[in-house]
N, C-alpha and C positions, 0 to 999 in steps of 0.2 A: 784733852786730858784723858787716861788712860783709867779706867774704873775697871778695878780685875773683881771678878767673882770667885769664889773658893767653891769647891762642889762639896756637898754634904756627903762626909762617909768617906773620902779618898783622900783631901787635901790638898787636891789638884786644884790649881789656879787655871782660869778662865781667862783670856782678856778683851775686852770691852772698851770702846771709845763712847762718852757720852758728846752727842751732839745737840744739844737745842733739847736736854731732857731722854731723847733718845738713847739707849744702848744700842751700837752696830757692831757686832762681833769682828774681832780684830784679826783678819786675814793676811798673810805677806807671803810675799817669794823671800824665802830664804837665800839668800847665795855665803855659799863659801864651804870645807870641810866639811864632812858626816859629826856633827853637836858643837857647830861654830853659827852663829848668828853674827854675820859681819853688819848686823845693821836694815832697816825699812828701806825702800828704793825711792828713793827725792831727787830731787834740784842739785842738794845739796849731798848726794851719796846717790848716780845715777848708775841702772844697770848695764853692765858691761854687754859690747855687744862689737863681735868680730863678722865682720865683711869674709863673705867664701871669699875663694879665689877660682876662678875659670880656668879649669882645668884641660879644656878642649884642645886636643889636636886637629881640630876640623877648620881649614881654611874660609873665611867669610867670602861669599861670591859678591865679584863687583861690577855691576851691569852701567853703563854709560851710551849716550847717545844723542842726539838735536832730534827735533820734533820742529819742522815749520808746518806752517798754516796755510795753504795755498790759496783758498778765499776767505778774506776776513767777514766775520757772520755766520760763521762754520763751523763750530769748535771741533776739534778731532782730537782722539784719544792719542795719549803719550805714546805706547806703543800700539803693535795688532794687535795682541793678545795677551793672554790674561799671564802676569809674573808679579810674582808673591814674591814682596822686599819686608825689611824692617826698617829700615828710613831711607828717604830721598832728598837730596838738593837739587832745587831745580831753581836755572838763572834765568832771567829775561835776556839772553844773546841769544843768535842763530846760528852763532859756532865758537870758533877759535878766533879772537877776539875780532867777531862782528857783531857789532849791536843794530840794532833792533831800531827803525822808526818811532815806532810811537810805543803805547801798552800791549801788554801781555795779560790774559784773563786766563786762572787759571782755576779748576772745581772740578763738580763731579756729574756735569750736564751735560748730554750733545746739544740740548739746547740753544738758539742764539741768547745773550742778554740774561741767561740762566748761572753763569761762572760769577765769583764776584770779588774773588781775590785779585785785585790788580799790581801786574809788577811795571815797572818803568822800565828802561831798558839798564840793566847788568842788576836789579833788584833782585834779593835771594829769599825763596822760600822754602824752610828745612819741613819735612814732615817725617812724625816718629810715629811708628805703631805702639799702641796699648801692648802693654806686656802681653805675651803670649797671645797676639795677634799679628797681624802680616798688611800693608798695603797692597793693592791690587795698579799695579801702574796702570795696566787697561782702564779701569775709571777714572783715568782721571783724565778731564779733558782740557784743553788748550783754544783758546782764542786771539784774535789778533785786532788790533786798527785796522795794520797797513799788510796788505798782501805781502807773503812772503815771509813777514816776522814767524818767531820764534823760541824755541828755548833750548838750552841745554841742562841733561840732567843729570846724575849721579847717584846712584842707588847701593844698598849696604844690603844681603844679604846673611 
């Protein structure tokens, strides 16, 4: 309930919500026209809110490739070197449609037994970067059961 105060000397009204005895000075975003009050922003009157639009002419780079494992116990990095994505699918095949023996381990360890996301063979793991962050495909490393296996992957620049 809405408890207005009048200020001595002006006539100006205050307004005040009493909560539990409390007065909290009653603060809003106004939206609408310069001396229009369309109303507090609820559930029931929510604030308007427009999605930009992507304006880019800049083409997204799209990097693809297989990554086998040549001794299972070995994990080896996706690529050689170091390439900055903003997401990745990566499948448990070892190409066009060859699947895969056994698991696929896939993380951020050259480690053996240190990876611990397991794919089966054609299982899909999406990885998104954190806004205004980038994946490093070089970290990330691959392991296998069965010599040989592998993955293929798909990256979004």
């Amino acid at each position: 309930m809405a408890e207005n105060v009048t200020v001595p000397g002006t006539g100006e009204t205050l307004a005040f919500d009493d909560i539990s005895g409390v007065k909290f000075a009653r603060t809003k975003l106004t939206l609408g026209a310069d001396g229009t009050n369309d109303g507090d922003v609820s559930s029931a009157n929510p604030m308007p809110v427009r999605q930009g639009t992507n304006t880019s002419t800049t083409a997204a780079t799209l990097t693809q490739g297989v990554k086998t494992v040549a001794a299972a116990g070995t994990p080896e990095a996706l690529v050689g070197s170091a390439t900055l994505v903003e997401k990745v699918i990566i499948t448990a095949t070892k190409g066009f449609n060859s699947a895969n023996t056994g698991a696929v381990f896939v993380g951020q360890s050259s480690t053996n037994d240190q990876n611990y996301i397991r794919l089966m063979p054609w299982d899909v793991l999406i990885l998104d970067a954190p806004p205004g962050k980038k994946i490093d495909l070089n970290q990330i490393y691959i392991d296998v059961v069965t010599n040989g296996d592998g993955v293929a992957y798909f990256a979004i620049n």
